[in-house]
N, C-alpha and C positions, 0 to 999 in steps of 0.2 A: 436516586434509586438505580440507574442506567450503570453508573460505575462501581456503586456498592456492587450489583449481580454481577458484574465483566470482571472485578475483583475476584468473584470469589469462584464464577468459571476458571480464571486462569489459577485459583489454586486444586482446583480438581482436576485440574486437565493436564497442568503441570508434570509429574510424575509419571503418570501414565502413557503419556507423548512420549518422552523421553526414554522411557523402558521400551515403547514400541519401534520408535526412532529416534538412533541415539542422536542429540541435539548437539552442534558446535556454533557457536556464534563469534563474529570479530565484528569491529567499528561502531557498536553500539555508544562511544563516545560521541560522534559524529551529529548523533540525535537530539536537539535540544531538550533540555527536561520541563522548559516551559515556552508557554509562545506556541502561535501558530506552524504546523510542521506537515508540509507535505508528501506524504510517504507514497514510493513511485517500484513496483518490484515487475518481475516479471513473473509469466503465472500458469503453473502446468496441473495445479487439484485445486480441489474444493478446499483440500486440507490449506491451502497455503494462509487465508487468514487467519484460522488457528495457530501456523507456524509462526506467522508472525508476530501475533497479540502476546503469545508466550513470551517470546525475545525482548517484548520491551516494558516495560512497568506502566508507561500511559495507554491508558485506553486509547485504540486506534476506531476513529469513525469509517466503516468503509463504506462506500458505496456498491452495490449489489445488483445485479440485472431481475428486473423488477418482478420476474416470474417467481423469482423464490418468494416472494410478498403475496402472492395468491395460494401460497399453500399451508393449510390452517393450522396453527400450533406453533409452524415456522415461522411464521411471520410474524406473530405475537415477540417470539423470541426474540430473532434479529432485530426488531425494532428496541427491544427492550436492549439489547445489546450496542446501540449505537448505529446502527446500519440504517442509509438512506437508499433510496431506489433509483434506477437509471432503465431507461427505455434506452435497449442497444440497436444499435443501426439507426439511430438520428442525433441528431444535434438535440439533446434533452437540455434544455436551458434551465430549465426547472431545478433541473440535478445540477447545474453546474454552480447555477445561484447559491444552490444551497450548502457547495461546496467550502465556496468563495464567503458564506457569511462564517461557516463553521472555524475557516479559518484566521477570517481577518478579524470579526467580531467578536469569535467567542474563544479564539487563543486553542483549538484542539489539534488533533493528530488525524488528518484527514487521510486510507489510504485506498490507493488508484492502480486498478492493474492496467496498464495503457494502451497495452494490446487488446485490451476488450474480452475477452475468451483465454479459455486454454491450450498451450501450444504446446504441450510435453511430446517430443519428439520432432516438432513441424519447421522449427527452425523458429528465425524472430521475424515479429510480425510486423505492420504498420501501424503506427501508434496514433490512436483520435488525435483529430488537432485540442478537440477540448480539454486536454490534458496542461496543454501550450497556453488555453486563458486563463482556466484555473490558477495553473504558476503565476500566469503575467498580471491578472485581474487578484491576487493576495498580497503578492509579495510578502512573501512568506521564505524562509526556505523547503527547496524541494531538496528532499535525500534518496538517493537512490539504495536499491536494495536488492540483492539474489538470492533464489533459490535455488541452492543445486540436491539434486534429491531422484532418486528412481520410483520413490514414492513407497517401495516395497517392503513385508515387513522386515526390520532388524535394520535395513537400510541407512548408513549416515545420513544425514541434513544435516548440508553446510547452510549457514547464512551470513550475509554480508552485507554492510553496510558502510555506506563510502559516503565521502566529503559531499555538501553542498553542491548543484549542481549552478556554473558560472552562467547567472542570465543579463550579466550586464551591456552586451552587444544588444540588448533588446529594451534597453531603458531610457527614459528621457524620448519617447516616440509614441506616436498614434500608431499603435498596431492593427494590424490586419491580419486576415486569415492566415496569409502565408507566414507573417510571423508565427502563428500560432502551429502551425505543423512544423517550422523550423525548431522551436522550444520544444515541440514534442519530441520530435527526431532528438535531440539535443539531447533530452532527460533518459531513452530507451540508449542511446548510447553510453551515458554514464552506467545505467546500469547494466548491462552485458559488458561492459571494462571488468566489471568484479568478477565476473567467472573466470576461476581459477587461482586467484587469489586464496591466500592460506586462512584458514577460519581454526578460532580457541577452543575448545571446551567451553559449552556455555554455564554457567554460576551467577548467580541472582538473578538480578532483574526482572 
């Protein structure tokens, strides 16, 4: 039922996005079509998981700061949508569990804004280490992703999507915290590499 309705959201929402903000995408090749995929963007609106569900044909699981889940009607939706919930400003283990099965377990498109919040205009932020277990507890690949966008209407969205991010420095090891803010640091850097990179015309997907 979850991806029938996120199917047929993204073709209603499809066209309309796009007339409102004209859409370019590149590196969507990058993105496995099957298999566990952890998707890592940086994050300045509300619109951005819209921007991104659009862009890619698999339904992305994202996780969500938990307050949207108390608001009635919303939370019916998101849920029905795929979205898990996360308590920000702690180590939600709960969420991160439920990350790490979404990916290793059941082969989905888990996606994570790292910075935790929106930073349109703030510069780039520091990225939860739990971003860092997530990666190192799926093993999965993490792909990084940009938004670049003023958000405004008529406004281009570029999006981008780049190569696998390298966590082999981090393999074959008992990890620890500091691993895990290193891998985060690591994944927030891959993605701000893509700003300014040249982005297509977006078609299908």
């Amino acid at each position: 039922m979850g991806d029938r309705l996120y199917a047929v959201g993204q073709r209603l929402l499809k066209r309309p996005f796009e007339w409102w903000f004209p859409l370019s995408v590149t590196g969507r090749e990058f993105v496995p079509e099957h298999g566990g995929v952890l998707l890592c963007s940086n994050h300045g609106s509300n619109w951005d998981p819209v921007i991104l569900g659009i862009c890619l044909s698999r339904p992305i699981r994202f996780m969500a700061k938990e307050e949207l889940f108390r608001v009635p009607g919303l939370s019916s939706l998101i849920r029905a949508l795929g979205a898990f919930p996360v308590r920000r400003g702690s180590a939600d283990r709960h969420a991160l569990r439920t990350a790490v099965a979404l990916l290793k377990e059941e082969g989905q498109v888990v996606g994570l804004f790292p910075e935790g919040t929106r930073r349109r205009g703030k510069g780039r932020g520091r990225p939860f280490p739990g971003v860092g277990l997530v990666a190192l507890w799926s093993r999965v690949p993490v792909i990084p992703a940009y938004i670049e966008t003023d958000y405004r209407f008529r406004s281009p969205v570029r999006v981008r999507f780049g190569p696998p991010v390298d966590l082999s420095p981090w393999e074959g090891k008992r990890h620890t915290t500091k691993d895990y803010e290193e891998v985060a640091a690591a994944v927030m850097e891959a993605v701000y590499r893509l700003a300014g990179a040249r982005a297509e015309p977006v078609s299908g997907g």
